[in-house]
N, C-alpha and C positions, 0 to 999 in steps of 0.2 A: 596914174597910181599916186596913191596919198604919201607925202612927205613926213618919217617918222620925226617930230621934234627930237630935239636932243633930252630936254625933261622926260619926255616919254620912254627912250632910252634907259635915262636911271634908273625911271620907276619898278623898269620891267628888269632890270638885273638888279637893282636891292629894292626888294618890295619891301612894306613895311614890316616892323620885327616886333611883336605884341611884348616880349619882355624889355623890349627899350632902348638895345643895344646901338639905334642909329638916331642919335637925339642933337636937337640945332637948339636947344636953350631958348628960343626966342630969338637968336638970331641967327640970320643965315649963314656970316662970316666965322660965325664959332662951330659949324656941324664937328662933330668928334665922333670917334665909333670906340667903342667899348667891349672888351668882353664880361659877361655875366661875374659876379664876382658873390657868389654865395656865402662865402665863407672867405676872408682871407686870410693868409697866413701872418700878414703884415699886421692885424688886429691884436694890438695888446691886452690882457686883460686889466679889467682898474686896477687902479694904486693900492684899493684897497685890499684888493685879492690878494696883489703880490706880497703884502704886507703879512696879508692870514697865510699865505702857505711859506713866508720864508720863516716866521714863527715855528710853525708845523716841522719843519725842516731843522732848525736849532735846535727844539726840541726831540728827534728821530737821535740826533747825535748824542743825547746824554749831555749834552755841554752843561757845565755847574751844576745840574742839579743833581747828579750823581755825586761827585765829590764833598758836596752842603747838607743836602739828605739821606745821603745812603752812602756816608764814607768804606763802610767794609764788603762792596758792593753788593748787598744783599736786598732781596724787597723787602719795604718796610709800608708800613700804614702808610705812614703822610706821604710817600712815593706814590702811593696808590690814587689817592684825592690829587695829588699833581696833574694826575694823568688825565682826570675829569674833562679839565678846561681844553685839553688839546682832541680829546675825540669829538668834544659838540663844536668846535672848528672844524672839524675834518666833518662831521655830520652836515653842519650848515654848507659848506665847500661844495658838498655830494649834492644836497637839494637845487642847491643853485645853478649848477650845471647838471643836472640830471639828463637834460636832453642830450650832452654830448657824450655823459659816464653810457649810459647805455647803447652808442654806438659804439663801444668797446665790449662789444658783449662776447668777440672770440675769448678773450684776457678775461673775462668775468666769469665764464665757462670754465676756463682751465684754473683762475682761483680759487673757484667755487668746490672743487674736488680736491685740490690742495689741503685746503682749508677742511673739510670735512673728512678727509685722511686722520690730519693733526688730531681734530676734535675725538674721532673715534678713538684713540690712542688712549684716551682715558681710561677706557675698560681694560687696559691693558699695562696701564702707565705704574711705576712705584712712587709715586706723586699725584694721585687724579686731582689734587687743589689746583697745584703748580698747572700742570700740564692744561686744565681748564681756562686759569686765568691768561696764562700765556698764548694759548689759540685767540680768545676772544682779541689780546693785544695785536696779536700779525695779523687779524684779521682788517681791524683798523685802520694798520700802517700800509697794509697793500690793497686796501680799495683806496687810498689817499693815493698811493703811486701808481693806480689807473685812472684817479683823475686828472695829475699832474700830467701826466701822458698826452691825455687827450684833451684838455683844453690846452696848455703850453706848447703851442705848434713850432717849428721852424726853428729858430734861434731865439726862443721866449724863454725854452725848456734849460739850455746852458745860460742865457743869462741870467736867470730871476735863480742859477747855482751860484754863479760868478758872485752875484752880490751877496748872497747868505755867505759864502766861504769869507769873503772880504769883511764884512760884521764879524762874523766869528773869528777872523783873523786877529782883526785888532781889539777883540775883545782878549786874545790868547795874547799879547803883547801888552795888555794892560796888567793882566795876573802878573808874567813872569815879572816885570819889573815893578810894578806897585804890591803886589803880593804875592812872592814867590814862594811863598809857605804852600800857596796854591796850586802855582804856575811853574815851579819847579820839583822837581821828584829830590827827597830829600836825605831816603836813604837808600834801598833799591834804584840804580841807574843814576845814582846824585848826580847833581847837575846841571840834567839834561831836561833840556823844557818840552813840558806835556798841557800848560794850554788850560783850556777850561774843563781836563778830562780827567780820569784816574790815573792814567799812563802814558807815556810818547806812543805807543802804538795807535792805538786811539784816532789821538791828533794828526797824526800820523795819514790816516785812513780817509777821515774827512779832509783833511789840508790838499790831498790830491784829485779826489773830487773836485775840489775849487778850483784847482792849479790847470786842470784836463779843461772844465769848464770856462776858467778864461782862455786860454790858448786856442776854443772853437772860438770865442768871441772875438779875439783877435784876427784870426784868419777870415774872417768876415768883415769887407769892406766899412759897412752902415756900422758895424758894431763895435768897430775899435774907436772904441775912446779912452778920455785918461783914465775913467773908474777898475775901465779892462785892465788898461797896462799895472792899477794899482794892485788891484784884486790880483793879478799872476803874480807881479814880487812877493806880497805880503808873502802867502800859499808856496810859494817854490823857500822863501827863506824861511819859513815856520817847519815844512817838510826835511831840511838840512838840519834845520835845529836838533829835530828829534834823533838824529843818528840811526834814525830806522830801516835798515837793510832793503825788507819790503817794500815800507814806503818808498824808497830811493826807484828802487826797479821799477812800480807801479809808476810814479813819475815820471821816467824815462820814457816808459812803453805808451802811456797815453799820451803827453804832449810828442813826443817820437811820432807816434802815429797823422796827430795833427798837421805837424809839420812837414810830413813826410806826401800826404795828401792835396797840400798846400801846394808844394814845392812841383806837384807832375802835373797838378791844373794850370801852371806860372807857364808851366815848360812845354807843355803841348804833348802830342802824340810818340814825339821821341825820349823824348824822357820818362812819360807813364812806361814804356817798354822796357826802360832800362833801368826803372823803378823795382819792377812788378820783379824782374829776372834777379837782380842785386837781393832785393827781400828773398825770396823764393831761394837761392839759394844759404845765405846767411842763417835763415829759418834751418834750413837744412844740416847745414853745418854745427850751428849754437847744439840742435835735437843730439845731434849724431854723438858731439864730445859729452855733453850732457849723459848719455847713454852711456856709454862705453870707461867714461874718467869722473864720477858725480864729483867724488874727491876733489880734484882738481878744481872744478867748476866754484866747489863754494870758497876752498880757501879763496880765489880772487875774487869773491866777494864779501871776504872777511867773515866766515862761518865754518865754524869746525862740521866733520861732517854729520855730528849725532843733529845738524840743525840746533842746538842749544837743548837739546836734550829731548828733541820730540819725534826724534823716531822712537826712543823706549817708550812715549807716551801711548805713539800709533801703533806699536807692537802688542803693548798691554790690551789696547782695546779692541786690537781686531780677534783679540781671544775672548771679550765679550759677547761683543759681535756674534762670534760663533754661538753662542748659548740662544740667542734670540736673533735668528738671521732675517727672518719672516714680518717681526711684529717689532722687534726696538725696546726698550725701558719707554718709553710716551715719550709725548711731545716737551722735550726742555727740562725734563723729568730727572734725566743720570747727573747733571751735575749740583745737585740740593748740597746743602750743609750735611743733613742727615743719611744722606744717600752711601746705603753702605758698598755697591757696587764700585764707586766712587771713593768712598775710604779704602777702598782694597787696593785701587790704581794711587791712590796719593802718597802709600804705605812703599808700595812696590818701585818710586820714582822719588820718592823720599823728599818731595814738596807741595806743598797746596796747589794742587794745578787748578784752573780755573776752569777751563775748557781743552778739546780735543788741539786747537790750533792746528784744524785742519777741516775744512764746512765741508767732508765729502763723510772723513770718519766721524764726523760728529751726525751728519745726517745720516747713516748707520745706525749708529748709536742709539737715537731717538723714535727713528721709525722703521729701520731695517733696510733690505733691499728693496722693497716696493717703495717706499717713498724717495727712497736715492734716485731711483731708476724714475720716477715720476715728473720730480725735481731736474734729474739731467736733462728729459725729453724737453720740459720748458725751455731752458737755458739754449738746449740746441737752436729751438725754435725762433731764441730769440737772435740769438749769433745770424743765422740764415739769414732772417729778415732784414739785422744792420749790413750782411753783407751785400745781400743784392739790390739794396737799397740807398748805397754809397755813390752812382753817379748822378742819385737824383735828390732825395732828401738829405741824403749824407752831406751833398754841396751845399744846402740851404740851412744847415745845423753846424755847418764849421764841423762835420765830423765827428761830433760828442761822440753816437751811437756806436759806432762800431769800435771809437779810441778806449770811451769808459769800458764797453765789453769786456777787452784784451784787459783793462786793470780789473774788473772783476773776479774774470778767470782766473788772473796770478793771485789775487786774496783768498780765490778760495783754499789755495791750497795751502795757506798756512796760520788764516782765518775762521773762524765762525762766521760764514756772513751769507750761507746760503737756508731759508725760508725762517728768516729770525721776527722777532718783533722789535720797534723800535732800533731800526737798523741802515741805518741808511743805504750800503750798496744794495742789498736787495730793493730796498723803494727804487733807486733809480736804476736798475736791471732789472724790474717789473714797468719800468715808465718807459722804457727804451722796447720789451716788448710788444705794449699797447700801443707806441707809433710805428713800431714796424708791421702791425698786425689790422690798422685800419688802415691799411692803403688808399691810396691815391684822396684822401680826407682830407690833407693841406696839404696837395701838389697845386695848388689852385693859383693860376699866373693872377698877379694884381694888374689892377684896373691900367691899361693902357691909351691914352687918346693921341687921335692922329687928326692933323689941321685937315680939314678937307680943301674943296674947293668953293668959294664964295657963292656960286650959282648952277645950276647943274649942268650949263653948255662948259664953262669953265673945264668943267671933270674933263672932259675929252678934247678943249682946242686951249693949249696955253700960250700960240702965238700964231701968227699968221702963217697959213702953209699954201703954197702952189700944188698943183695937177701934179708935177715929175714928182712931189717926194711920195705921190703913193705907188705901189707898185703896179694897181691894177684902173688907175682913172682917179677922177677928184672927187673930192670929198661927199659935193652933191650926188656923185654916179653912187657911191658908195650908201649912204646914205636911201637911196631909189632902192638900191636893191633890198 
């Protein structure tokens, strides 16, 4: 009987692999094995992308150019041409990745009805200008946060946040103290610093965004650096500045979260349990007094309990509401200068309200209960996604997804910031949808190599062995059969 070589051995348990995965470089002492690596998640996009979408991003926030152009926050012409240059970057953005925006086509699908909801609203709107030009604006900002989504994989998507927050940090720390005329609020809230915006709320809003998004960066080995540790100070000290209630809580509950996440991967399986049970009831408990004493709850958070006066706001309009349950005043429509729906409620609360400050009655307001209801199924969808997706991309993201979630949720409910234009939570609770919704797209382990053996008898004899260490005969017997 013919004696199998040992090479013959190899061959026949790893036969050759046509896409490459078992490659000797030309030499025999370097064989490595690999796996396939089509896409990785470790792939940064260029410098200069990141450069075009934190642009993109600065501007989503209003920063200066609302305060410069459009002091009485209202649209104006030259607001209009500002806008020019940031959609044909978001246009060139789309062509450029075109191959990856359209693997988002669940997300594209479900904006594509969003978005032609709003549009219809026209025929129906007390503003069809308004209501027009603002559909075509969100339609802009939320195909730009489906491509952010799906090109910014992994930990790409909170850092390339980290760093806009950090520029725009101390861009807000240059205003307050080189030009507070700016950077401070001067007679409403004196004092209190608002940044490159109209108001601490504002700043407010962004600053934790940034704050969420280094605190993933931070819990992430590769990604804590000094720019991280700086971008969290700035953002956590710009957030306190504002004295903003909200902000404070959104704060809390997203890097909370971070760290809370952090701290039960540190700690293994006994800890995640004791995690899991301490939140779960806490949750429970916060609900329950919440319920039962609201009173209570706000005063120790420093809020009388009218909210600053906006439950008479949300009372005024859910007797709008009631007039147009179905269809809304149009999209963006009820709160015009000229809007007398809106002169009625400003008359009734006896100050220039701005908005609903509250993005569930304001999405009411604008489209009724079919677009609330349209609007919540997304959000649901996207919450699901970040949650069942926290032992796996959640771990390779620091978190962001499911942390930013919980701070979105809490804005909306005392926010405008559900299907806005130029708006940032919604871009990034539309980017957190489109990664939780192309699955397993940058689950893709990066390239691994392992030293092989110098020659293929090696693989199987790495030192001399006698007959007794096999159990059934020596090597040759073995071998024969």
């Amino acid at each position: 009987m013919a004696v199998a070589r040992p090479e013959q051995a190899v061959g026949h348990l790893f036969p050759p692999n046509p896409n490459g995965s078992l490659s000797t470089n030309g030499d025999p002492a370097a064989v490595t094995f690999s796996r396939p690596e089509p896409d990785s998640p470790d792939a940064s996009p260029p410098w200069w992308e990141q450069a075009a979408v934190i642009f993109v991003i600065v501007m989503l926030t209003g920063a200066l150019i609302g305060p410069v152009f459009a002091p009485l926050q209202e649209e104006t012409p030259i607001l209009r041409l500002i806008w020019l240059p940031v959609y044909a970057v978001i246009t060139a953005l789309l062509c450029w990745r075109a191959d990856k925006v359209i693997k988002a086509w669940p997300t594209l699908i479900i904006l594509g009805l969003l978005i032609l909801h709003a549009y219809a609203s026209k025929y129906w709107s007390i503003d069809p200008g308004v209501t027009s030009r603002r559909t075509i604006a969100m339609a802009f900002s939320s195909v730009f946060a489906i491509y952010l989504g799906a090109v910014f994989k992994g930990p790409q998507l909170p850092r390339v946040l980290m760093l806009s927050g950090l520029l725009m940090g101390i861009g807000s720390l240059i205003m307050v103290f080189a030009f507070p005329r700016i950077g401070v609020h001067q007679f409403d809230n004196a004092g209190l610093w608002r940044g490159l915006w109209y108001e601490k709320n504002q700043m407010g809003v962004v600053m934790v965004a940034g704050a969420v998004a280094a605190a993933a960066c931070l819990a992430l080995e590769e990604q804590r650096t000094k720019m991280a540790w700086a971008g969290f100070g700035i953002t956590v000290l710009l957030v306190l500045a504002t004295q903003s209630k909200t902000s404070l809580l959104c704060l809390v509950i997203g890097v909370g979260i971070v760290g809370t996440l952090w701290a039960m991967k540190k700690g293994g399986p006994a800890l995640t349990v004791i995690g899991v049970w301490f939140g779960v009831v806490l949750f429970g408990l916060i609900a329950y007094v919440f319920i039962t004493e609201p009173a209570v709850v706000l005063k120790a958070l420093g809020k009388d309990p009218s909210l600053t006066g906006r439950t008479d706001i949300w009372t005024a309009l859910m007797r709008e509401v009631a007039e147009r349950p179905w269809t809304g005043f149009g999209y963006q429509a009820f709160w015009g200068r000229e809007s007398i729906p809106a002169a009625w409620i400003r008359a009734e609360t006896q100050w220039p309200v701005p908005s609903a400050h509250n993005g569930w009655i304001d999405l009411l307001i604008q489209l009724g209960w079919p677009g609330a209801i349209a609007v919540g199924a997304t959000v649901l969808v996207a919450f699901l996604t970040s949650l069942f997706q926290i032992p796996g991309r959640g771990d390779r993201e620091g978190w962001f997804g499911i942390a930013y979630f919980a701070v979105f949720l809490m804005l909306s409910l005392s926010e405008s910031v559900l299907l806005t234009n130029a708006n940032l939570p919604w871009t990034l609770l539309l980017a957190i949808l489109t990664r939780g919704l192309m699955t397993g797209q940058d689950a893709v382990i990066p390239r691994s190599r392992v030293k092989l053996a110098p020659n293929a008898a090696g693989a199987y004899l790495t030192r001399s062995r006698i007959a007794s260490q096999y159990a059934h005969g020596s090597r040759r017997s073995l071998l024969l059969r």
